[in-house]
C-alpha positions in Angstrom: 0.0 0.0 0.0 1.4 3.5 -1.1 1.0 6.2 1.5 0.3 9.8 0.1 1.6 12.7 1.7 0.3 16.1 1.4 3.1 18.6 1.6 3.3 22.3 1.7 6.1 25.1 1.2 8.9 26.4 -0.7 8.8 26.0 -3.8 7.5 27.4 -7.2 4.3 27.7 -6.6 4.5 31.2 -6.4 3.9 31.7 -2.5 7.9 32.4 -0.8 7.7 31.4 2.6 9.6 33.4 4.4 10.4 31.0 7.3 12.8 28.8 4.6 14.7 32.2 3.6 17.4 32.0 5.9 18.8 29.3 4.1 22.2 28.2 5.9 25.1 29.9 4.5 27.2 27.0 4.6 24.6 25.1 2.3 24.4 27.8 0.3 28.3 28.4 -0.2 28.6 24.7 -1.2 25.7 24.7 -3.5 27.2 28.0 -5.2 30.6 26.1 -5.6 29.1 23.2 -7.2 27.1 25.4 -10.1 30.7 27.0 -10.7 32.1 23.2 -11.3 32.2 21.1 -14.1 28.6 20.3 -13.9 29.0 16.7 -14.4 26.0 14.8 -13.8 27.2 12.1 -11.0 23.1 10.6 -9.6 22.4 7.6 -12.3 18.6 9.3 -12.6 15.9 7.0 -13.6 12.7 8.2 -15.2 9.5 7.1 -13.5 8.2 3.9 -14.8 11.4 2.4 -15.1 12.7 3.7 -11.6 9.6 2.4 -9.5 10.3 -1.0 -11.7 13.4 -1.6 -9.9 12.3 -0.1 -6.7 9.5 -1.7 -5.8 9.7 -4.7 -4.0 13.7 -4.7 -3.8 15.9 -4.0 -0.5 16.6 -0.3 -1.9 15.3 3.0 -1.0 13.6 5.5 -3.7 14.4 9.4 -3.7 11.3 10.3 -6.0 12.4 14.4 -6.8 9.5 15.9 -8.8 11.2 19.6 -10.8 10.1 21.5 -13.2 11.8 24.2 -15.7 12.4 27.8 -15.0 12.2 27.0 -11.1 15.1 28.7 -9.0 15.0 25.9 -6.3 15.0 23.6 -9.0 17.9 24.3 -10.5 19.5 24.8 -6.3 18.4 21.4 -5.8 20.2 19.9 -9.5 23.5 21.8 -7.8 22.9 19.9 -4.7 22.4 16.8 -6.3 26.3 17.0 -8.7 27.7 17.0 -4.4 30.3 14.2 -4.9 29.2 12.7 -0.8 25.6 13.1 -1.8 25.7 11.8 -5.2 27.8 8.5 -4.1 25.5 7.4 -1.0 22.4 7.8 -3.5 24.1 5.4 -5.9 25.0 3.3 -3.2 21.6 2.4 -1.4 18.6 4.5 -3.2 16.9 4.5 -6.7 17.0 8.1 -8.3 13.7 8.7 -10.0 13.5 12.1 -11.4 9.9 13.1 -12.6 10.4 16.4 -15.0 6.7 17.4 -14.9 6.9 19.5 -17.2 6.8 17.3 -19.8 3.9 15.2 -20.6 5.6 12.0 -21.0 3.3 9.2 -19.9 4.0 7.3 -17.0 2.0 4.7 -14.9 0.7 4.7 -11.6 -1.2 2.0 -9.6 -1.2 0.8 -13.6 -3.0 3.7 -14.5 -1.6 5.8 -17.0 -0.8 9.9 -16.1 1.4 12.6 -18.0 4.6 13.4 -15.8 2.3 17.0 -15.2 -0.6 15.4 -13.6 1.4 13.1 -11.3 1.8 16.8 -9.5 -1.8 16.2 -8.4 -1.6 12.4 -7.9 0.8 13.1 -4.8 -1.0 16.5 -4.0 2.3 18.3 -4.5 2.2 21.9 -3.3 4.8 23.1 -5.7 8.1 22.6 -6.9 10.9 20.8 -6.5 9.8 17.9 -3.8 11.6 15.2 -2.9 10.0 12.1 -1.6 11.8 9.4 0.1 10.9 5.6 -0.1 11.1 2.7 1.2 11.1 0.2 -1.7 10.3 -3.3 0.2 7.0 -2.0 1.1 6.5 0.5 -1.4 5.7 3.2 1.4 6.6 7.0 1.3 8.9 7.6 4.4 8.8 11.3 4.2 9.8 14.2 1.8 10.2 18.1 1.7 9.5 20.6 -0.9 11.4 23.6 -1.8 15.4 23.6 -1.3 17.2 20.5 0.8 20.4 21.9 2.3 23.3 19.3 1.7 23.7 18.5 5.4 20.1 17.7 6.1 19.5 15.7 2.8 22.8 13.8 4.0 20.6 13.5 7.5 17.1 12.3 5.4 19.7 9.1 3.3 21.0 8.1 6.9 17.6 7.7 8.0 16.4 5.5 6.0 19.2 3.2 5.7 19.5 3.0 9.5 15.6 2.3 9.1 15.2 4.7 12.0 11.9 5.4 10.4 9.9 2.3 11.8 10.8 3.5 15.2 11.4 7.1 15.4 10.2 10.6 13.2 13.0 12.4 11.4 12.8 15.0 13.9 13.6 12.4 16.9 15.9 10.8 14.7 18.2 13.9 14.6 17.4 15.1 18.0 18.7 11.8 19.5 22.0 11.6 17.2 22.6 15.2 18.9 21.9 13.7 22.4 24.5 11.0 21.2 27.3 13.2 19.7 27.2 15.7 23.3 27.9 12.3 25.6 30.3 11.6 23.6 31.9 14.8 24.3 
């Protein structure tokens, strides 16, 4: 069974919010060196029908990123995504699906078919980009965030699910207890 998450925020839907402005610096300054790199693509990116093929039912986890063209935080997140650490620990234990909605390539869902477009509305998207993360054994959405991921806590989001923290614990827990961890350590 496929769990559908509403979400809600940043993203090009035309509505800033102004909370997500004060985007780390950091994230930013890495982001910013990236786009001035060679711009190689390093994710193995899987269109939709063939990326949920291979997910579905294996041991892997899915990062199911929904963009569009002429979208600012699209083109942040396609930066984000050329991060050499980022890029190898999504080749190493997720399936990259990348739905471009603005094309109206058709795809299938539940066997039904959609246009890439209307798959917006099939996972009542609130803009663009989203990313989605899956758990492919049991086909279930673990979580996701619209608008811009910085590296760090995308980083956070991959380490989650492979620890498979999610069948115990929310994101938010997740982190706060690895925090917890790292200050005994000290």
């Amino acid at each position: 069974m496929l769990i559908v998450i509403a979400l809600a925020a940043l993203s090009c839907s035309g509505k800033p919010d102004q909370s997500k402005q004060k985007n780390s610096s950091a994230a930013e300054k890495q982001v910013q060196q990236v786009q001035e790199s060679t711009g190689r693509q390093l994710i193995h990116w899987y269109d939709y029908d063939e990326g949920m093929r291979k997910l579905v039912g294996s041991s892997k986890y899915g990062v199911l990123y929904f963009d569009t063209t002429d979208c600012r935080p699209c083109i942040w997140m396609d930066s984000l995504f050329k991060i050499p650490q980022i890029a190898e620990a999504v080749n190493k234990d997720f399936i990259a699906i990348k739905v471009q909605t603005a094309r109206n390539d058709t795809v299938h869902y539940q066997g039904m078919p959609f246009t890439e477009s209307h798959l917006r509305k099939v996972f009542f998207l609130a803009g663009y980009p989203t990313t989605l993360f899956i758990e492919g054994r049991r086909n279930r959405i673990i979580g996701g965030q619209p608008g811009k991921i910085p590296p760090m806590k995308f980083l956070d989001y991959l380490s989650y699910m492979t620890s498979k923290a999610y069948d115990v614990v929310t994101f938010e827990e997740y982190i706060d207890n690895r925090e917890r961890e790292k200050l005994k350590g000290k």
